[in-house]
N, C-alpha and C positions, 0 to 999 in steps of 0.2 A: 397474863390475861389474854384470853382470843381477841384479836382482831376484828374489832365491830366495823360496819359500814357508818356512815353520818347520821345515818334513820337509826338503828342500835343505840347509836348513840343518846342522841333526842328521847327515843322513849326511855332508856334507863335514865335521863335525869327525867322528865317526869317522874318515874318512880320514884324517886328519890326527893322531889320537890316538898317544901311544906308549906303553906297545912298539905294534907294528901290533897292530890288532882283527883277530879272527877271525868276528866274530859280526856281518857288516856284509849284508844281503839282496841278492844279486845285483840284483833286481829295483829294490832302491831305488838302486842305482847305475844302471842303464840310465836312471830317471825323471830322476835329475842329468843325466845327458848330454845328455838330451832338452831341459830344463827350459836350460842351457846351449848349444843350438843345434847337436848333434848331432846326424846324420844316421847311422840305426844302418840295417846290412845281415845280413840272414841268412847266415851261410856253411856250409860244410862240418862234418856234426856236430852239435857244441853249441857252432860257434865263432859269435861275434858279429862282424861289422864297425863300426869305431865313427868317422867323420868329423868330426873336430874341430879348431880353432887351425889348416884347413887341411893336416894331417895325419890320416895314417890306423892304427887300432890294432886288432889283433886280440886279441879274448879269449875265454876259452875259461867259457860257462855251467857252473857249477856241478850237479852229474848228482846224485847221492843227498844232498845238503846241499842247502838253498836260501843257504847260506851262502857268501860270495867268500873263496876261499883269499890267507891272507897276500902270497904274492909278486904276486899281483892289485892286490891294494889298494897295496903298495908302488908297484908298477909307476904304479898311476894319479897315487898322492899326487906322485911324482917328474913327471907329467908336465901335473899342476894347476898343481904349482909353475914351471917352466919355462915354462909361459905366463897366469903372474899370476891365478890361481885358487887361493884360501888360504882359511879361514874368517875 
């Protein structure tokens, strides 16, 4: 696994936390993805493109919250998991 910083760290177990967290900063999810070799794309909106493990994921930025809505975070935690990204 890549070498996460402390902060990497911290939001990948939020992600992983249960029940899901609600209180998880959009922004500190993009720096994971980045920090994990993701190539992010601007799209339509407030969606984000997210290239990663070879695949590609759309998500939708958070507009009055800076905060990532649960089925977000669900959605990522299931697809950390599926390619060996766990805390």
């Amino acid at each position: 696994m890549i070498d996460l910083s402390r902060k990497h760290h911290k939001t990948l177990e939020l992600i992983f936390s249960r029940p899901v967290s609600s209180n998880i900063k959009w922004t500190d999810i993009e720096s994971l993805f980045i920090a994990l070799g993701a190539e992010l794309s601007e799209r339509e909106g407030s969606r984000v493109g997210v290239k990663l493990f070879g695949e590609r994921h759309v998500f939708h930025r958070p507009h009055s919250s800076p905060d990532t809505d649960k089925g977000a975070v669900a959605s990522i935690r299931k697809w950390f998991s599926e390619n060996g990204v766990e805390p």
